[in-house]
N, C-alpha and C positions, 0 to 999 in steps of 0.2 A: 293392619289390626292395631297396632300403637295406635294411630291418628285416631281411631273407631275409641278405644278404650279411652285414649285423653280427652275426648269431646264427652264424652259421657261423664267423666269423673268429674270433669269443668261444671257441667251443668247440675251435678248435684251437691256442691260443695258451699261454702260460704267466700273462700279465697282461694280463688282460682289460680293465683298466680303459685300456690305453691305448690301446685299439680304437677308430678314427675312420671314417666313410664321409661323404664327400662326394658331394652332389649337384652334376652340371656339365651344363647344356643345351648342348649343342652346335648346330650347323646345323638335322640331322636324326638326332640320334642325343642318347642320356641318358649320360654317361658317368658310372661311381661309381668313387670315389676312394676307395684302399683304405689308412689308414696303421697301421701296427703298432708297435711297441716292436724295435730296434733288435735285440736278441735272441728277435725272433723270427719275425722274418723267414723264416728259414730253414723253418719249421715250415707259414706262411703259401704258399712257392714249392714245395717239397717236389723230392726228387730229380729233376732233367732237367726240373723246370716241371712236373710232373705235376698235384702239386695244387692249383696255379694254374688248369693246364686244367681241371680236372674244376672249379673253382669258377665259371669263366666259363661253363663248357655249362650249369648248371645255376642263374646267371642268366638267362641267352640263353631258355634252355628256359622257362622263367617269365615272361619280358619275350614271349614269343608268345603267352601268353595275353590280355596289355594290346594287343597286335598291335604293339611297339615295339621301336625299334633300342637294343640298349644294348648295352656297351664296360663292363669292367673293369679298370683302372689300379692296379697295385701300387706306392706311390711309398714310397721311404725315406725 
């Protein structure tokens, strides 16, 4: 799921090289840690959080195939 989330983040970014994911075990859950370049943020959240959401369902949707809880974290 990192690899799944960095390729996406890559492709929606302006600089890709500054694309990081972190892995974070939590309790009962995987959390990935999402960081971008400062401009581009914006491109990463999308209007109203939109494309924030659709990036988390379509970890979630993928983390059901492992049968796993996982969380995605946009941090600046």
């Amino acid at each position: 799921m990192k690899d799944l989330l960095t390729y996406i983040a890559k492709s929606l970014v302006e600089n890709p090289d500054a694309v990081s994911v972190t892995e974070v075990q939590k309790e009962d859950e995987l959390v990935l840690e999402l960081r971008v370049a400062p401009e581009d943020m914006g491109k990463v959240i999308g209007k109203h959080g939109r494309i924030a959401k659709e990036i988390r369902a379509v970890i979630k949707a993928a983390a059901l195939k492992d049968n796993t809880k996982v969380s995605v974290d946009i941090i600046d």
